[in-house]
N, C-alpha and C positions, 0 to 999 in steps of 0.2 A: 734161261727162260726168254722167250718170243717178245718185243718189246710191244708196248699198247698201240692202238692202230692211233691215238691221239699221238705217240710220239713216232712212228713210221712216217707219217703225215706232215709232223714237225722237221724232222730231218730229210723232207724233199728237197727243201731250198738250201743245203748245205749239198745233196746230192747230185743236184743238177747242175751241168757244166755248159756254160754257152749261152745260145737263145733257144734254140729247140733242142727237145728231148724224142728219139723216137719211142715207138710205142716199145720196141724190142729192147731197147734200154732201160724202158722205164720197167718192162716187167724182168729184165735181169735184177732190178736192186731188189728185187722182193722173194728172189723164185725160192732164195735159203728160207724164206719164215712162214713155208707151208701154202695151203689152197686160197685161207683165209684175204690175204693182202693180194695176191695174185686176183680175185675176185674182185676186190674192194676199190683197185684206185678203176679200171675200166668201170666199173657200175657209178663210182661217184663222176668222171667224166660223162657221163652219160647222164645221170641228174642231175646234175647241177646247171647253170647257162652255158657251160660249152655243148653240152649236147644240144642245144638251139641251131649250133652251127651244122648245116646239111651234110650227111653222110659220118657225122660223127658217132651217132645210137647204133648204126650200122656198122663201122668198122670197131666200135666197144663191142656190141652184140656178138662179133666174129672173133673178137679176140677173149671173150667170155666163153664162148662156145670149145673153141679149140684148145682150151687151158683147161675147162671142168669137161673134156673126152680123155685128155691124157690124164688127169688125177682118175678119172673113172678104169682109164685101163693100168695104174699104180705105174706111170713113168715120174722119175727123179727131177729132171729137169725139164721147164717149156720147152716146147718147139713151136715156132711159128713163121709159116712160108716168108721168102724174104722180101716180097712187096710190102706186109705188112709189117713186119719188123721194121721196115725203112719208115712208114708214116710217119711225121714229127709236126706233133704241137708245140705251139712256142712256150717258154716257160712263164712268160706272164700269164697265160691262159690256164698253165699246172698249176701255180700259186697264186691265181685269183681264185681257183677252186677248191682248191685245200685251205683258204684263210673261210671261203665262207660256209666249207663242211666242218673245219674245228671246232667252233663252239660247239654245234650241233653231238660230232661225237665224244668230244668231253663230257657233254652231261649224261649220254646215252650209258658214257663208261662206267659210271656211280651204280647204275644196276645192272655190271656184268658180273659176273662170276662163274665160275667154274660148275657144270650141274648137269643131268644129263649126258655127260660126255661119253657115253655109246652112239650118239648122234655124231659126232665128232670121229670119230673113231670107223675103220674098215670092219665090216662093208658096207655100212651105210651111209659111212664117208662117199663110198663108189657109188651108191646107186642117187645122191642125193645131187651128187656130180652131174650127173644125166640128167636131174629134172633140172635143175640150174641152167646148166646146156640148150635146153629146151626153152626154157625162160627167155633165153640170152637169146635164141634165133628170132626169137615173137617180135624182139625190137627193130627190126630190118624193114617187117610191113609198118608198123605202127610208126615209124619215122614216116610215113607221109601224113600222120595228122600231126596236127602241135602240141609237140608235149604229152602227147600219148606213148611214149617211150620210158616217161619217167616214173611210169608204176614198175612195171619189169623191171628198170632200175636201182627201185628202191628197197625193193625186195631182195634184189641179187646185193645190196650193199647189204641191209640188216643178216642173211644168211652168212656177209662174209665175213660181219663181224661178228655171228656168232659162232662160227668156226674158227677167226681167228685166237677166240678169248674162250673157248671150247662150252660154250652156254648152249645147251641144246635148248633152251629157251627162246632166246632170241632166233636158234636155227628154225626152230617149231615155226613161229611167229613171221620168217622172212617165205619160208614153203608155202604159209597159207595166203600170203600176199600174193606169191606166184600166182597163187589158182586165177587171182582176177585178170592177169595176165591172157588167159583163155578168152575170157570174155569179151576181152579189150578188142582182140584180133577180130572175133565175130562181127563185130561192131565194125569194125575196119575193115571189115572184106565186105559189110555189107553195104555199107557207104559208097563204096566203087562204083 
């Protein structure tokens, strides 16, 4: 059984070697435990204060996008061009984000469970892949306001955690988040 994203999250700092982690590294320790985690650490780098940091919602947003196209067309393992596989966050910046997303998904964990899992399940594993995908590109424009990033984020976290823990619940609840993601961009092209 797939371990809980509370303890994925726990065992980064046991995982990480050095001071920086690239992004291609970091979605290698994940790529064996499905769509779920592979979604989850770029969405929560992208909420949390590192996405503050310029070009970070962008290169999350792309690395979200090209991860939910391959789960859309059923490949086993990521692929990601090798400039971006090289990006590397330093690891105080990993485990400054992962201590202040843990509390948060410890308690979120208390009402997962297992429910709906045709949401979870192909094909609408695949097609939910795409909307995600979609989600994930919206944060590229919305990096030019502040912190308009961090709805499409939070949404792409809640869907990853409820793909990870197979709750079509919480997947429901992360898709309808998305929607606002549209709106956001509206608002952000009209701003220009």
């Amino acid at each position: 059984m797939k371990d809980s994203v509370s303890e994925i999250l726990g065992n980064l700092d046991n995982d990480i070697q050095g001071e920086k982690l690239s992004f291609g590294e970091l979605v290698g320790k994940f790529e064996d435990r499905g769509f779920g985690p592979l979604l989850l650490i770029p969405s929560l780098l992208a909420f949390l204060p590192t996405g503050a940091i310029p070009g970070v919602p962008s290169l999350c947003g792309i690395t979200i996008f090209l991860i939910c196209i391959q789960v859309a067309v059923n490949k086993d393992h990521p692929w990601l061009p090798k400039r971006l596989k090289q990006q590397a966050i330093s690891r105080e910046k990993i485990l400054t984000g992962v201590d202040k997303a843990q509390p948060y998904v410890s308690k979120v964990e208390h009402y997962l469970r297992p429910r709906a899992r045709w949401l979870s399940s192909a094909p609408l594993k695949n097609l939910i892949a795409i909307y995600c995908g979609a989600a994930a590109l919206c944060m590229i424009p919305l990096e030019l306001l502040p912190f308009a990033a961090a709805l499409p984020s939070f949404a792409l976290a809640i869907t990853a955690i409820g793909m990870t823990n197979r709750d079509g619940l919480f997947i429901g609840i992360g898709i309808v988040l998305q929607l606002g993601t549209v709106y956001l961009v509206m608002q952000a092209m009209n701003s220009l």
